[in-house]
TORNUNU-32941 format. One record per residue (C-alpha): residue number from 1; residue in three letters; x, y, z. Coordinates in Angstrom, 3 decimals. Example, Ala and Ser with C-alpha at 12.3 -4.5 7.8 and 13.67 -1.06 7.14 Angstrom:
# TORNUNU-32941
{1 "ALA" {12.300 -4.500 7.800}}
{2 "SER" {13.670 -1.060 7.140}}
//
This chain:
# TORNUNU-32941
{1 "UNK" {-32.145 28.698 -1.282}}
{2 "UNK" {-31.362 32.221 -2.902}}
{3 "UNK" {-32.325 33.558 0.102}}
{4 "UNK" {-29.615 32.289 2.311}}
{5 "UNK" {-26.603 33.817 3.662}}
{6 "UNK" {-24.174 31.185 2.376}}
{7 "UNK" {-25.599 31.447 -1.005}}
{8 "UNK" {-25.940 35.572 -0.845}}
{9 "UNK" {-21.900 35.507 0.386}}
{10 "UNK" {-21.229 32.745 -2.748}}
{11 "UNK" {-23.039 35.502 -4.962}}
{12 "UNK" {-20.786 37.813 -3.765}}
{13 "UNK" {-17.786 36.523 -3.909}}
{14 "UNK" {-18.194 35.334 -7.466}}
{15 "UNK" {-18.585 38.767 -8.596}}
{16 "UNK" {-20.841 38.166 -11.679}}
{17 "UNK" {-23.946 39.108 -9.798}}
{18 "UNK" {-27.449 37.059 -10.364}}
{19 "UNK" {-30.753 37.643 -12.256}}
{20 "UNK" {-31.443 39.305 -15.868}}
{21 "UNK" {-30.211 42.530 -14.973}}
{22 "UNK" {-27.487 41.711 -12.762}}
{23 "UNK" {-25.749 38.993 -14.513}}
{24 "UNK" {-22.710 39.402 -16.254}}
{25 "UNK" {-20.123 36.318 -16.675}}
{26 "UNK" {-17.587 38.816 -17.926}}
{27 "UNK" {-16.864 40.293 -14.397}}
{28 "UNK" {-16.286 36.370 -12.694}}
{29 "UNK" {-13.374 37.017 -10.172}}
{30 "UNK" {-12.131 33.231 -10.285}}
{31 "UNK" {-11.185 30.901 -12.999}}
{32 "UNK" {-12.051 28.008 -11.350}}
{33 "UNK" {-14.695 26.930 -8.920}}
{34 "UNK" {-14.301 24.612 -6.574}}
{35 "UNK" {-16.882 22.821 -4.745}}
{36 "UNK" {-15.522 20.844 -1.359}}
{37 "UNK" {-18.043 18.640 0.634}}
{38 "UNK" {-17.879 15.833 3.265}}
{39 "UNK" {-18.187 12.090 1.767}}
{40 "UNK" {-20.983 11.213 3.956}}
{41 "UNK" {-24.766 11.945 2.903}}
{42 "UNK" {-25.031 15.631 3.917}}
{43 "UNK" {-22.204 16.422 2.147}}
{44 "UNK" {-23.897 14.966 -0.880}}
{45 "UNK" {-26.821 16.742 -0.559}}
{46 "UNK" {-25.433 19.785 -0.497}}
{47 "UNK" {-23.443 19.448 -3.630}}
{48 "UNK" {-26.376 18.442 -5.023}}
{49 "UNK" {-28.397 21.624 -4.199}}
{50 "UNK" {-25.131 23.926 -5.175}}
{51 "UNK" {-24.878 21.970 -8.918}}
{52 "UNK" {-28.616 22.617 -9.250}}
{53 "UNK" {-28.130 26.685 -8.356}}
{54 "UNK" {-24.922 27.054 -11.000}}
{55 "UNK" {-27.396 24.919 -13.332}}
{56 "UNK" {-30.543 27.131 -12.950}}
{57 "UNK" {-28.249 30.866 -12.414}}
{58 "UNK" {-25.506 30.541 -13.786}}
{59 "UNK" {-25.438 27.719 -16.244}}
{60 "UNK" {-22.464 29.465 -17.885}}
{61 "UNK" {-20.647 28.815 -15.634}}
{62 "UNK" {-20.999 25.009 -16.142}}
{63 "UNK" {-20.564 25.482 -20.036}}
{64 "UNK" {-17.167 27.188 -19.580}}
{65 "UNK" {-15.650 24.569 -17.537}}
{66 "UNK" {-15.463 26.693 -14.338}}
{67 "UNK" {-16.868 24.361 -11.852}}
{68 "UNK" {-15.044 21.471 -10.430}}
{69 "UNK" {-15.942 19.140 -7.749}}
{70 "UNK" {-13.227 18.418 -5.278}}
{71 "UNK" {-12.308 14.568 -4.788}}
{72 "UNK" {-10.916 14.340 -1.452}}
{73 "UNK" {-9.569 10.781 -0.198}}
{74 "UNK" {-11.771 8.570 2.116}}
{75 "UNK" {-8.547 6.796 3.698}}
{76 "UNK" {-5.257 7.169 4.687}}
{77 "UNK" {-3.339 4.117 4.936}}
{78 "UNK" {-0.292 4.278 6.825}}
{79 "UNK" {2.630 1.353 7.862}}
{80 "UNK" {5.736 2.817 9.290}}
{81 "UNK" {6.737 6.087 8.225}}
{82 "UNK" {5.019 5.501 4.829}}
{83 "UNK" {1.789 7.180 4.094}}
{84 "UNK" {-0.813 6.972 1.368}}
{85 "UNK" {-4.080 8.617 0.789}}
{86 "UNK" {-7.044 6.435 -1.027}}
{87 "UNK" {-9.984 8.339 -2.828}}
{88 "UNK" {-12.773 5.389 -2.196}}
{89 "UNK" {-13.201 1.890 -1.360}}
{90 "UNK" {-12.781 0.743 -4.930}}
{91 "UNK" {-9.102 2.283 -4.840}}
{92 "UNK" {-8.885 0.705 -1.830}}
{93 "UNK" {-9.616 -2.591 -2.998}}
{94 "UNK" {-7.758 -2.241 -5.635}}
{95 "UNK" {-4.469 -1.153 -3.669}}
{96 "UNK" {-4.993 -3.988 -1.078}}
{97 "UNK" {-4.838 -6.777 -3.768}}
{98 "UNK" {-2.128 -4.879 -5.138}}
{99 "UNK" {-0.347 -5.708 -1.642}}
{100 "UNK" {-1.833 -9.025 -0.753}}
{101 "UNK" {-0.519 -10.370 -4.321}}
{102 "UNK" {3.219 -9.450 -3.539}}
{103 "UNK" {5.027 -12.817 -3.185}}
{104 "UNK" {1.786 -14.895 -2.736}}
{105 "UNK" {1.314 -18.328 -4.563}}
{106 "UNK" {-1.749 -21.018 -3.937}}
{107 "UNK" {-1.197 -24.382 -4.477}}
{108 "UNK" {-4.270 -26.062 -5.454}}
{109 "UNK" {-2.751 -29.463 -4.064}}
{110 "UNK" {-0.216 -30.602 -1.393}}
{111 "UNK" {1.364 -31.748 -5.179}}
{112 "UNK" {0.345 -29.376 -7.188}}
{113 "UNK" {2.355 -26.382 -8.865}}
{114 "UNK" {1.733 -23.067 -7.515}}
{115 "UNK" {-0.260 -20.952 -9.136}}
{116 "UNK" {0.672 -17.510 -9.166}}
{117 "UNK" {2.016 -14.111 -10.858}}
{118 "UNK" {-0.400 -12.667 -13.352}}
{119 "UNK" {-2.327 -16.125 -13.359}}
{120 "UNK" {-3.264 -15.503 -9.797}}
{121 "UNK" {-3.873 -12.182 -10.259}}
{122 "UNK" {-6.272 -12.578 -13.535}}
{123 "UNK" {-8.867 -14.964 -11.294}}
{124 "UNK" {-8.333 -12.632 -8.503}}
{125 "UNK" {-9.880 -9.329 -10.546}}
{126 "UNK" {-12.151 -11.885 -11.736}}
{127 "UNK" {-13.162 -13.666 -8.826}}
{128 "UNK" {-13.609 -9.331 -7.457}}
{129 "UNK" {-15.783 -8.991 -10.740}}
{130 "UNK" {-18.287 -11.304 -9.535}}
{131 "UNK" {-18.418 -10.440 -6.146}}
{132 "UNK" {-19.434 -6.995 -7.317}}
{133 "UNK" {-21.801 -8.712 -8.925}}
{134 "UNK" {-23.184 -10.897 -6.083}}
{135 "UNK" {-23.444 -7.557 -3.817}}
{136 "UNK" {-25.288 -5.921 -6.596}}
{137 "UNK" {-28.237 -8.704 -7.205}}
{138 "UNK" {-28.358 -9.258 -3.473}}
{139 "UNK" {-30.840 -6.271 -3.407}}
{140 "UNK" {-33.043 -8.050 -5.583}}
{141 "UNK" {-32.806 -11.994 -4.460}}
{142 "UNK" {-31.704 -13.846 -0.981}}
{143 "UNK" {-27.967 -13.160 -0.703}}
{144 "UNK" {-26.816 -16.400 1.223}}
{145 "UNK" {-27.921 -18.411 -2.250}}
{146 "UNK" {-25.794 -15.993 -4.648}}
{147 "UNK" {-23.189 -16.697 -2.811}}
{148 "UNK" {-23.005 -20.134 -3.192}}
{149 "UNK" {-23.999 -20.086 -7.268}}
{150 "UNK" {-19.530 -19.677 -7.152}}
{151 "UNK" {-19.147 -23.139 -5.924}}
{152 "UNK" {-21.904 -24.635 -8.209}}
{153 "UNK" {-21.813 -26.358 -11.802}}
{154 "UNK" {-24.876 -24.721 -14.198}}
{155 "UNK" {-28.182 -24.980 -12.959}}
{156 "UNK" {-30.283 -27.831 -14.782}}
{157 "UNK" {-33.337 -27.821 -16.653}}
{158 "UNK" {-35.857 -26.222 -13.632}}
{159 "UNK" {-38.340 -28.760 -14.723}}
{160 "UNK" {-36.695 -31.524 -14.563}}
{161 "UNK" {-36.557 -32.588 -10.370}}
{162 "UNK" {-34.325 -35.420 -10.797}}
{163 "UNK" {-31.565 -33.503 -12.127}}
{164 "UNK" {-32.599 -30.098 -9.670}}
{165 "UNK" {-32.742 -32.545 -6.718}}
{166 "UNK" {-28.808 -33.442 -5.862}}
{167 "UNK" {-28.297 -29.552 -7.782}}
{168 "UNK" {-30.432 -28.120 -4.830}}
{169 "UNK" {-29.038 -30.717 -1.892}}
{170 "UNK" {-25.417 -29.252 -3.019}}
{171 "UNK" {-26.556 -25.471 -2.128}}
{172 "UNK" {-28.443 -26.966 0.615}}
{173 "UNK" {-25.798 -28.507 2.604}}
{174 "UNK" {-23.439 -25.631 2.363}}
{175 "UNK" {-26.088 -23.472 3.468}}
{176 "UNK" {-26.392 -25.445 6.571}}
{177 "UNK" {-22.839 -25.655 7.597}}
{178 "UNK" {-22.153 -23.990 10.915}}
{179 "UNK" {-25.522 -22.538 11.889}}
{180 "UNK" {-26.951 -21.965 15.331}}
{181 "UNK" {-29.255 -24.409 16.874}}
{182 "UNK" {-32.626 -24.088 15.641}}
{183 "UNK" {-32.045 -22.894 12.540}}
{184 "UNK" {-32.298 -24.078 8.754}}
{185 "UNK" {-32.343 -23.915 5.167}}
{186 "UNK" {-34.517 -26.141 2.784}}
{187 "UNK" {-34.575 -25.314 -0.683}}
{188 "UNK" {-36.967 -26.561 -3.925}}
{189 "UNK" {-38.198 -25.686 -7.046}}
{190 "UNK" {-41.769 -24.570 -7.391}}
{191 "UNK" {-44.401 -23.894 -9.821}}
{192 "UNK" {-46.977 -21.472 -10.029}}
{193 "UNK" {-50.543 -21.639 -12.392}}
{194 "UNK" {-50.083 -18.477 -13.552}}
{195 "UNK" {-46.493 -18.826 -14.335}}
{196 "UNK" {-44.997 -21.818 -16.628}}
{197 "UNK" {-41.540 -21.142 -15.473}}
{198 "UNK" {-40.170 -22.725 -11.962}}
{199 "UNK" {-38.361 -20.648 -9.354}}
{200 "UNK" {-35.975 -21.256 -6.846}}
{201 "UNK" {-37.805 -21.614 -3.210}}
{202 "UNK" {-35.602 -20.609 -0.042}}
{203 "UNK" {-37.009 -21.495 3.014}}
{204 "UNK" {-35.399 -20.133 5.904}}
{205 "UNK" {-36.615 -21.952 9.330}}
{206 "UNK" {-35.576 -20.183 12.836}}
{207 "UNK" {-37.362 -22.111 15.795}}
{208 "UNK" {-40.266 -23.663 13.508}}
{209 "UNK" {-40.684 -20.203 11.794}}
{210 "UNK" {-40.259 -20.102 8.129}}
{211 "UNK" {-39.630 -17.518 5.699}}
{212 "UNK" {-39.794 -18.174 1.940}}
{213 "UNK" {-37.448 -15.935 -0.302}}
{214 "UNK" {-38.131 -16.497 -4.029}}
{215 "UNK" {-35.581 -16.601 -7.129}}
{216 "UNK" {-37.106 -16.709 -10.234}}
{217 "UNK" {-36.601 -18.753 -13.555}}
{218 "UNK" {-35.793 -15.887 -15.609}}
{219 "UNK" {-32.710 -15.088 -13.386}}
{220 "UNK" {-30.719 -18.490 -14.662}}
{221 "UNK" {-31.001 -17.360 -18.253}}
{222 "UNK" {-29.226 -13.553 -17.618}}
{223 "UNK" {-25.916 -11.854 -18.371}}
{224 "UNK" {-25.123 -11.787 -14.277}}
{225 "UNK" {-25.266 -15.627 -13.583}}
{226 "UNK" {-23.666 -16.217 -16.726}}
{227 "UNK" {-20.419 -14.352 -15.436}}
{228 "UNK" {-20.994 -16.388 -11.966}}
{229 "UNK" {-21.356 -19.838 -14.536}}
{230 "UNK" {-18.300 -18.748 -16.072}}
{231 "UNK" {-16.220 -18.170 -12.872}}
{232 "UNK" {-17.335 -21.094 -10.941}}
{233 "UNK" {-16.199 -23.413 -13.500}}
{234 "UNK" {-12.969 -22.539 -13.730}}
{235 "UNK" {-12.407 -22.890 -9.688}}
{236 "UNK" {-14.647 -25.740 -9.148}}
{237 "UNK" {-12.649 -29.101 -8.377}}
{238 "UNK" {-9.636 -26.585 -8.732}}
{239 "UNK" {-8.737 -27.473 -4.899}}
{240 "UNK" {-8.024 -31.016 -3.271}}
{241 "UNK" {-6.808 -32.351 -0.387}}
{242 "UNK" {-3.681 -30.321 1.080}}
{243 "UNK" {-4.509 -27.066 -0.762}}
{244 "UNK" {-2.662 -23.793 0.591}}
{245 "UNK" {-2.384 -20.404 0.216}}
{246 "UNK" {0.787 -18.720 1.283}}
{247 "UNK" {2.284 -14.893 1.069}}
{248 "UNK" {5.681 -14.702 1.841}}
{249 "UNK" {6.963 -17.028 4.889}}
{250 "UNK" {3.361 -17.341 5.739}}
{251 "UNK" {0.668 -19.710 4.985}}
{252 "UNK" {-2.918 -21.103 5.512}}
{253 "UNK" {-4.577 -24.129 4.622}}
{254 "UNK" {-7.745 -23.448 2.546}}
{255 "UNK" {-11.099 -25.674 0.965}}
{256 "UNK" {-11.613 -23.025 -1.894}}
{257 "UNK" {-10.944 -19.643 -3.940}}
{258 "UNK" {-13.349 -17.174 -1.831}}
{259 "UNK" {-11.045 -18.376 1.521}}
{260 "UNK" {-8.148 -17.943 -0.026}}
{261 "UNK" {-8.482 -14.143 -1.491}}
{262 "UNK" {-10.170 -13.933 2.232}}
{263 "UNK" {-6.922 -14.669 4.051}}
{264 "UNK" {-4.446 -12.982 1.416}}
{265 "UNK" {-6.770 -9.928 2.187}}
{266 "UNK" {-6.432 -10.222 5.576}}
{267 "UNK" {-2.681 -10.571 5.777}}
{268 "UNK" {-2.226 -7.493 3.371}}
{269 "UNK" {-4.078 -5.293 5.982}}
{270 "UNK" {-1.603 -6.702 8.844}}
{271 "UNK" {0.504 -3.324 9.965}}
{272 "UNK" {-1.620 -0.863 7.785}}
{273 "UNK" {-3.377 1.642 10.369}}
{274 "UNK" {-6.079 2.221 8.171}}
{275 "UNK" {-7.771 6.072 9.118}}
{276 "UNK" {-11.359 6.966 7.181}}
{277 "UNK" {-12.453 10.137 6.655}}
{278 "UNK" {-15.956 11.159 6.705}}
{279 "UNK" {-15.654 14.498 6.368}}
{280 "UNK" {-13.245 17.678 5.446}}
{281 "UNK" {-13.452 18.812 8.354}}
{282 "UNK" {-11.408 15.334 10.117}}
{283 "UNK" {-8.658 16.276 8.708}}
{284 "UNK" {-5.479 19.038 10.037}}
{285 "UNK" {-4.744 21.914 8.239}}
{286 "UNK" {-1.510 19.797 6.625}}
{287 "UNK" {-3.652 16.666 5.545}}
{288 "UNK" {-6.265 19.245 3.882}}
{289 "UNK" {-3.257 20.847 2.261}}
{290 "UNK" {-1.428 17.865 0.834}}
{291 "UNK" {-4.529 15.817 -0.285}}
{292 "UNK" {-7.377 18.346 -1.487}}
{293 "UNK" {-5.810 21.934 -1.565}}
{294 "UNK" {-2.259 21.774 -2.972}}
{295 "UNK" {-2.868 22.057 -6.944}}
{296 "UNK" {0.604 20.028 -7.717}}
{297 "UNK" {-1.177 16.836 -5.765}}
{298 "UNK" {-5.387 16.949 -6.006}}
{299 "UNK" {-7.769 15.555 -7.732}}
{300 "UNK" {-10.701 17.621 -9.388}}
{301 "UNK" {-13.493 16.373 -11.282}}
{302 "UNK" {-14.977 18.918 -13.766}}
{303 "UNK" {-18.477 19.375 -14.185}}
{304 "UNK" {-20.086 19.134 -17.456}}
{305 "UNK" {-23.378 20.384 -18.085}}
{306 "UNK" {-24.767 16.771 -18.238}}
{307 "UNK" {-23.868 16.204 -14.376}}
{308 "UNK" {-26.087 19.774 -13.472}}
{309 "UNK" {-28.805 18.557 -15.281}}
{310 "UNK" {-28.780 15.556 -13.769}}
{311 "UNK" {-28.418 17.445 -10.270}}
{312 "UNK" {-31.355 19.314 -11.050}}
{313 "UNK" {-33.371 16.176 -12.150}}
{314 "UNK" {-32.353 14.979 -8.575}}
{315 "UNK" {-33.039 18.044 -6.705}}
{316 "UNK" {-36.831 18.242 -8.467}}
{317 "UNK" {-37.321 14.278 -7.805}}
{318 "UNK" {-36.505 14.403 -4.169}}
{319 "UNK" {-37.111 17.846 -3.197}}
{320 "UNK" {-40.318 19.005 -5.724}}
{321 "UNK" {-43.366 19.704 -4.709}}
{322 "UNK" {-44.924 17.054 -6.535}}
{323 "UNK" {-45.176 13.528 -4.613}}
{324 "UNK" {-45.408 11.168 -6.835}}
{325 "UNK" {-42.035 11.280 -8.483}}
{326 "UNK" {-40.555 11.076 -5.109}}
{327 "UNK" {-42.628 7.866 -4.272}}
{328 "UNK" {-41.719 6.060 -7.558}}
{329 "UNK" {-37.619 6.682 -6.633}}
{330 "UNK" {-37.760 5.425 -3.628}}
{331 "UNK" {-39.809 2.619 -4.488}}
{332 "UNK" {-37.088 1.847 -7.658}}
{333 "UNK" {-34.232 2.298 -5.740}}
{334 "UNK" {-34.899 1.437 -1.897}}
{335 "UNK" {-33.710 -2.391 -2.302}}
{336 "UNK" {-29.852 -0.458 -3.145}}
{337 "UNK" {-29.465 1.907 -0.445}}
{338 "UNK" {-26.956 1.055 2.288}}
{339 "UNK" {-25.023 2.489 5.043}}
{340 "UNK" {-28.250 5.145 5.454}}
{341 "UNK" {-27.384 7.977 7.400}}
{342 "UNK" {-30.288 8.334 9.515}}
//
């Protein structure tokens, strides 16, 4: 890495020079040091490897304050003539519900009073909550079950099957709605010998071929399904006959919650031309101006000497000489990765 061009031009152009002999923080030509990378995986990996040189030469520079990482935006939303620049998809989120709450209501009833305003909004954030939560677990159990724990009352006692029976039949059914011919879900609780606590079985048939997915006993009693528990049971049996959602002069019939923050979602993106970035260099001179360069409008993170370690931990896991650290991160974490750039 020292050895490089870009790195022997960074050297350089810092003016403090490198090594024992060389090194002198008093001479530094620039206050502050900015490092500006793509959002996409290279651009992650190379911030990675320049955290792990300032760490390793010039950790002083760390210490000080000097280095800051550049937090470009990911999306630019524009309707109209208005425009507006969104770091990552949990701002986005976040500014979507902000729209697709403006003059909505859902009446749980054709009877029913609306419910709305910051009531709305408070099962909203939650009902995002536990979503979050859903797409985090779904790396570790079958996601099409999670999913339906919302619309379910607590799980029974796993040992008992008369209770478990109708509890699985419920999660069964939906499960079954709507799928393609020769295809089909039949669920059951199972016990092993060398284990005195049932699990959830998910058996997944496709044209008489079956694949079992497992859930565990040990799942029911943690923090996670608790905050599912807790959700579901203050939407289930919250929506009858003639239930509708509506934003403005516009409105949908629904069945339940996830449907209705579903279609709200959908009408808030109606007119936003919705532009993501994957890199710096997408963007015009002007847009690299007004949303990472012009000091009156970014947004820096500052590096503290806890994030270089941690960038050098990285950068000997993955990059080391030694295989065996390598094997056991990818083994811990391959169930999380997504959108792989490959």
């Amino acid at each position: 890495m020292l050895s490089s061009v870009e790195v022997g031009t960074l050297i350089t152009a810092l003016g403090c020079g490198i090594g024992r002999e060389e090194y002198n923080i008093e001479k530094l030509r620039y206050h502050s040091i900015i490092i500006m990378t793509d959002a996409d995986v290279d651009g992650s990996h190379i911030r990675t490897l320049l955290l792990t040189f300032f760490y390793r030469q010039m950790p002083e520079l760390v210490e000080r304050g000097h280095v800051y990482i550049a937090q470009p935006p990911l999306y630019k939303i524009k309707k109209g003539k208005q425009e507006r620049y969104v770091k990552d998809d949990a701002e986005m989120e976040h500014y979507l519900t902000e729209v697709a709450l403006n003059n909505a209501a859902m009446y749980p009833s054709d009877s029913a009073p609306a419910l709305e305003g910051n009531a709305l909004a408070q099962l909203v954030e939650e009902y995002q909550t536990v979503s979050a939560i859903i797409l985090r677990l779904s790396s570790h159990y079958y996601p099409a079950f999670l999913d339906q724990l919302v619309f379910q009352a607590a799980i029974p006692d796993l040992t008992d099957q008369a209770a478990m029976q109708p509890w699985l039949a419920s999660i069964e059914e939906r499960l079954n709605q709507n799928l393609p011919t020769g295809t089909s879900y039949k669920l059951s609780a199972i016990s092993h010998e060398d284990d005195p606590t049932p699990l959830i079985n998910i058996s997944f048939s496709r044209h008489g071929i079956s694949t079992d997915y497992h859930v565990p006993g040990e799942f029911f009693a943690s923090t996670e399904y608790q905050r599912i528990l807790a959700f579901a049971d203050k939407i289930n049996g919250l929506f009858s006959e003639g239930a509708y959602v509506q934003r403005g002069d516009r409105s949908e019939p629904i069945v339940d919650f996830a449907q209705a923050v579903a279609w709200l979602l959908t009408e808030a993106r109606r007119g936003q031309n919705v532009q993501r970035y994957k890199g710096l260099g997408e963007m015009n001179p002007e847009q690299l101006w007004d949303t990472t360069m012009d000091k009156t409008k970014r947004r820096l993170l500052q590096v503290k000497i806890e994030d270089a370690i941690a960038a050098d931990e990285t950068f000997n896991t993955l990059m080391g000489d030694h295989v065996e650290p390598r094997r056991e991160f990818i083994e811990t974490h391959a169930l999380q990765a997504s959108n792989l750039d490959i």
